[in-house]
BAKOL-984650 format. One record per atom (N, C-alpha, C, O, CB): residue in one letter; x, y, z; residue number from 1. Coordinates in pm, 1 decimal. Glycine has a CB too. Layout:
# residues N
[a [X Y Z] NUM]
...
# end
This chain:
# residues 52
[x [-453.7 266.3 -952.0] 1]
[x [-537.0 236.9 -837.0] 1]
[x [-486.1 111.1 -770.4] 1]
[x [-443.7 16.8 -837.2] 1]
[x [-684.9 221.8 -877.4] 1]
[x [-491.0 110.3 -628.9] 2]
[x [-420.7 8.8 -549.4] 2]
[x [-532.7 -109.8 -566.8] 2]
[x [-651.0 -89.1 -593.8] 2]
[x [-385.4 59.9 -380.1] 2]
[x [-471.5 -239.9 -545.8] 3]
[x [-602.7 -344.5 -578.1] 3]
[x [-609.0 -388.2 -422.8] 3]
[x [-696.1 -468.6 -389.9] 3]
[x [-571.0 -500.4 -710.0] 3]
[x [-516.8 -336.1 -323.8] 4]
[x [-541.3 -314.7 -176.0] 4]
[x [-569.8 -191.3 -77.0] 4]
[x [-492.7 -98.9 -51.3] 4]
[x [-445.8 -358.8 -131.5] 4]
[x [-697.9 -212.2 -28.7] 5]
[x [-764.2 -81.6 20.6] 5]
[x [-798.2 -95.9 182.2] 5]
[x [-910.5 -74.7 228.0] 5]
[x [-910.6 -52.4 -70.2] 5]
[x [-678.2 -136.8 264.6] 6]
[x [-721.0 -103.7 365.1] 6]
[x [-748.9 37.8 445.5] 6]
[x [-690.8 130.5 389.0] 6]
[x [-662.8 -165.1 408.6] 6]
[x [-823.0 78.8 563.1] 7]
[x [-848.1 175.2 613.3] 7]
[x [-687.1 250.5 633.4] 7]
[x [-579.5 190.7 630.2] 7]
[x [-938.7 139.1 732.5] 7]
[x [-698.3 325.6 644.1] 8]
[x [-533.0 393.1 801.5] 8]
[x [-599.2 511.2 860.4] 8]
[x [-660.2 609.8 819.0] 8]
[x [-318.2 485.0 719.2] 8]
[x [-560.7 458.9 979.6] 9]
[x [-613.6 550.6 1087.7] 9]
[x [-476.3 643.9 1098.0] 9]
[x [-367.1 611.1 1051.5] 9]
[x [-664.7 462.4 1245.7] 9]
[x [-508.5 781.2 1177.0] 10]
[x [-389.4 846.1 1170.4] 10]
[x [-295.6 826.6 1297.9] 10]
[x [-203.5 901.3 1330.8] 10]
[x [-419.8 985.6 1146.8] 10]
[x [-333.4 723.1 1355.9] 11]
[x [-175.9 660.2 1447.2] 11]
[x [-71.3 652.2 1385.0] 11]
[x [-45.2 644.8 1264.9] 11]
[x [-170.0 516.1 1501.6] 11]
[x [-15.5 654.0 1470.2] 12]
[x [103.8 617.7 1403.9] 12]
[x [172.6 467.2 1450.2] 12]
[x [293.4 448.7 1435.4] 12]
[x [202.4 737.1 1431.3] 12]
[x [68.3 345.1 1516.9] 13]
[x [33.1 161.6 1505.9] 13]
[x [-41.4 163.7 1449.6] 13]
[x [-147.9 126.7 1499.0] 13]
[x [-6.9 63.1 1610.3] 13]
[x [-39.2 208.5 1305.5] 14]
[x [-119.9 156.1 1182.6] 14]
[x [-51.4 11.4 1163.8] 14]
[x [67.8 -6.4 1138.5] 14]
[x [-105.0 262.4 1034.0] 14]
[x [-146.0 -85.0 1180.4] 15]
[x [-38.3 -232.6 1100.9] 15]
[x [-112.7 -228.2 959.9] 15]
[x [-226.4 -184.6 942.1] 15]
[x [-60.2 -441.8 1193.2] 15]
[x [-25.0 -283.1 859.8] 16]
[x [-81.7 -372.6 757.2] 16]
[x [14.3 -462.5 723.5] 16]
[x [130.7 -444.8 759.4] 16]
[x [-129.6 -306.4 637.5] 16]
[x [-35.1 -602.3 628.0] 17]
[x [22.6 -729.9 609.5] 17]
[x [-60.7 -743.3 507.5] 17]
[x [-176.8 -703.8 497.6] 17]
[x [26.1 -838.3 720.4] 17]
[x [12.2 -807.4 424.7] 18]
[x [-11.2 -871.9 284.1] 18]
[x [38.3 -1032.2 224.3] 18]
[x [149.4 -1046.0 275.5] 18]
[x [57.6 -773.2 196.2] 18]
[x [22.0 -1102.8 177.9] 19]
[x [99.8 -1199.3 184.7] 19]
[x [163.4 -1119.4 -0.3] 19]
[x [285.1 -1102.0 -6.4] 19]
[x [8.8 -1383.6 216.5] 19]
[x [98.0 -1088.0 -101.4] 20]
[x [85.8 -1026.2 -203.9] 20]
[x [-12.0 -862.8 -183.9] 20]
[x [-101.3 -833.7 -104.3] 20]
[x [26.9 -1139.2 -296.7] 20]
[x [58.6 -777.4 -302.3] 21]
[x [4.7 -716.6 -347.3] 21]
[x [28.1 -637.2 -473.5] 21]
[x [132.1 -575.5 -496.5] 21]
[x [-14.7 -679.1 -271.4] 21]
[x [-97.5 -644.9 -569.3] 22]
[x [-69.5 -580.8 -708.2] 22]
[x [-109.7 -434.5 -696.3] 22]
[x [-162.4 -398.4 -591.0] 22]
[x [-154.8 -654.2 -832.5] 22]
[x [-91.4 -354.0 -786.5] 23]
[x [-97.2 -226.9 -803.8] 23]
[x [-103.8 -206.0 -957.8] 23]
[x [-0.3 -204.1 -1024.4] 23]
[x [15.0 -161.4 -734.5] 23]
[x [-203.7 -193.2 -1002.9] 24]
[x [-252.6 -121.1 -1108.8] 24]
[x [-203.4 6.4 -1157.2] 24]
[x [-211.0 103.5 -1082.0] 24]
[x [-365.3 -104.9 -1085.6] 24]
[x [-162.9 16.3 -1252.3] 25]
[x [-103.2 149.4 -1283.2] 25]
[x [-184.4 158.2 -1429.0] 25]
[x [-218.4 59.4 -1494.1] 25]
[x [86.0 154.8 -1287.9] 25]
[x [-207.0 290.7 -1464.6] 26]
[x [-258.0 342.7 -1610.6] 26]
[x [-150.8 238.4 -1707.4] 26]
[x [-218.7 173.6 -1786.9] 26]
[x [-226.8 548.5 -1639.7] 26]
[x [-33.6 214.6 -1716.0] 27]
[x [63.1 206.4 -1814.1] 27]
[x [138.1 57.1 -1798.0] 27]
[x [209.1 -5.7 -1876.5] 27]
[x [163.5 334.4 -1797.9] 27]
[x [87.8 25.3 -1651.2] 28]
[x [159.6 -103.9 -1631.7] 28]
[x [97.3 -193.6 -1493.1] 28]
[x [-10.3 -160.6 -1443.2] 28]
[x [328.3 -63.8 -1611.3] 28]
[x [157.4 -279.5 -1452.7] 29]
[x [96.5 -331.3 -1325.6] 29]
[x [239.2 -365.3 -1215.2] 29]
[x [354.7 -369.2 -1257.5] 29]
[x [-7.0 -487.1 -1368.2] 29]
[x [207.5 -383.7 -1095.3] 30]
[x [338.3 -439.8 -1027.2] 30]
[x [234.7 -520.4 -938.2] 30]
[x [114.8 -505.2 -915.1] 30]
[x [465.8 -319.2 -941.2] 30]
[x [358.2 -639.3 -886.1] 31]
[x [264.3 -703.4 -756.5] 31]
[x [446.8 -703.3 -687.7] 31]
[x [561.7 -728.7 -723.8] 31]
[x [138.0 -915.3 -788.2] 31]
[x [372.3 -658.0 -574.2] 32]
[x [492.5 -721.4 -461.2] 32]
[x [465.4 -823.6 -354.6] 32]
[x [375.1 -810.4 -272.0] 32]
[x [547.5 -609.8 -373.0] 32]
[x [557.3 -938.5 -360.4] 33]
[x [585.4 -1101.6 -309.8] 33]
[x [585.1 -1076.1 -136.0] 33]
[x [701.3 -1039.7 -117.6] 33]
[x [774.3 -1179.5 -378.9] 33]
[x [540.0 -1076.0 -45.9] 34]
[x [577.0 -1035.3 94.8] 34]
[x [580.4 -955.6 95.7] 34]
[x [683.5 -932.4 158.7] 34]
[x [661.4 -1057.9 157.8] 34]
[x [532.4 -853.8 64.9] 35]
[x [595.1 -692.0 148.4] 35]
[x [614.1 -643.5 266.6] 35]
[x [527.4 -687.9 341.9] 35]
[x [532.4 -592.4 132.1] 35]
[x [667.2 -591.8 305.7] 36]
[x [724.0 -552.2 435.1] 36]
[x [589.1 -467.3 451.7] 36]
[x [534.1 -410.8 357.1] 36]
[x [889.5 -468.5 440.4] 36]
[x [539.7 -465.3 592.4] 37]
[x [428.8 -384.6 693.1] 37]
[x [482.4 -247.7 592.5] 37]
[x [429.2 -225.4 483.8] 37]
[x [464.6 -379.1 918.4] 37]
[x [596.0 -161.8 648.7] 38]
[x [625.7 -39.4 618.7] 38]
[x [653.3 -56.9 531.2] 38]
[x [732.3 37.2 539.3] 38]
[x [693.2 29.1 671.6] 38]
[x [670.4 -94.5 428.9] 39]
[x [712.8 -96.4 281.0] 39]
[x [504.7 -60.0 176.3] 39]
[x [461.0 4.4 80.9] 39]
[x [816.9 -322.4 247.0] 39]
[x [456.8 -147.6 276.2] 40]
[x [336.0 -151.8 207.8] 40]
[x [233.8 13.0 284.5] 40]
[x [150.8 76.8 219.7] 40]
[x [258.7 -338.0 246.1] 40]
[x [266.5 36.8 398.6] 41]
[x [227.3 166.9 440.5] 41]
[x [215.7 249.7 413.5] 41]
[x [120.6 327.6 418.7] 41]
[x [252.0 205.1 489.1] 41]
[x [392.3 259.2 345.4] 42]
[x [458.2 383.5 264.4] 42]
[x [353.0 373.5 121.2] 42]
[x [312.3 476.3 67.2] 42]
[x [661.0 355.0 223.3] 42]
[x [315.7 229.6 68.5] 43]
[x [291.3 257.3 -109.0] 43]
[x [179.2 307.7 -36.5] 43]
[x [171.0 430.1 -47.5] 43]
[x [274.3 119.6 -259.9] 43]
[x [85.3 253.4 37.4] 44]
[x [-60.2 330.8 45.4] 44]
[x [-105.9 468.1 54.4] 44]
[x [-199.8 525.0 -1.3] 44]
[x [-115.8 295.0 140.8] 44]
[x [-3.4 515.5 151.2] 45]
[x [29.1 664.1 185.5] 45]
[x [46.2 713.9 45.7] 45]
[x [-35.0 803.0 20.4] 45]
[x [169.4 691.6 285.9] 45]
[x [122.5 685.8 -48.0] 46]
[x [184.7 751.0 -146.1] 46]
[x [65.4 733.2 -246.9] 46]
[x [40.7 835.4 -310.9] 46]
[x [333.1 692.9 -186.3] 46]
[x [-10.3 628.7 -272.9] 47]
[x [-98.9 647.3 -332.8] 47]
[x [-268.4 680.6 -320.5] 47]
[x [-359.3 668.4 -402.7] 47]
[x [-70.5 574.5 -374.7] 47]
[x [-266.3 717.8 -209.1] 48]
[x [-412.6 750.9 -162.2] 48]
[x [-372.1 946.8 -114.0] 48]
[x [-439.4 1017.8 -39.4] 48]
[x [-473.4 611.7 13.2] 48]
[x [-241.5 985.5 -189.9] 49]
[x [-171.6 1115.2 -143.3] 49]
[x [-161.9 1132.1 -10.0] 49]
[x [-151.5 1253.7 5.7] 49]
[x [-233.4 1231.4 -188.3] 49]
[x [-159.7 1084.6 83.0] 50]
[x [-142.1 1104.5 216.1] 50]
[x [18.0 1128.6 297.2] 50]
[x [40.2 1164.3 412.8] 50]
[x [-209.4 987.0 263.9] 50]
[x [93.3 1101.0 210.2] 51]
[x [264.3 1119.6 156.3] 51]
[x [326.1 1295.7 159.1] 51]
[x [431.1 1349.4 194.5] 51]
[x [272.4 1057.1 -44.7] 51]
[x [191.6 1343.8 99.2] 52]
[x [259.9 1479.8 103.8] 52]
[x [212.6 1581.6 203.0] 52]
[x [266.5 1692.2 208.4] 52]
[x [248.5 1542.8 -25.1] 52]
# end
């Protein structure tokens, strides 16, 4: 489960910004340092299934 839950609308000028963000995993954790807008788009997409 993401420990960041913003909305996304289905535009495609979705912004998001993070200065950090962690990500909870069953088995492990990650945080990423700055993430890039689209770097952090893509994880949300991918984990709220909106990716496929």
């Amino acid at each position: 489960m993401a420990a960041i839950a913003p909305s996304l609308s289905t535009s495609t000028q979705t912004s998001v910004s993070a200065g950090s963000c962690k990500v909870e995993f069953r088995h492990g954790n990650m945080t990423l340092e700055n993430p890039s807008p689209e770097l952090l788009t893509l994880l949300i997409r991918e984990l709220t299934g909106r990716g496929r």
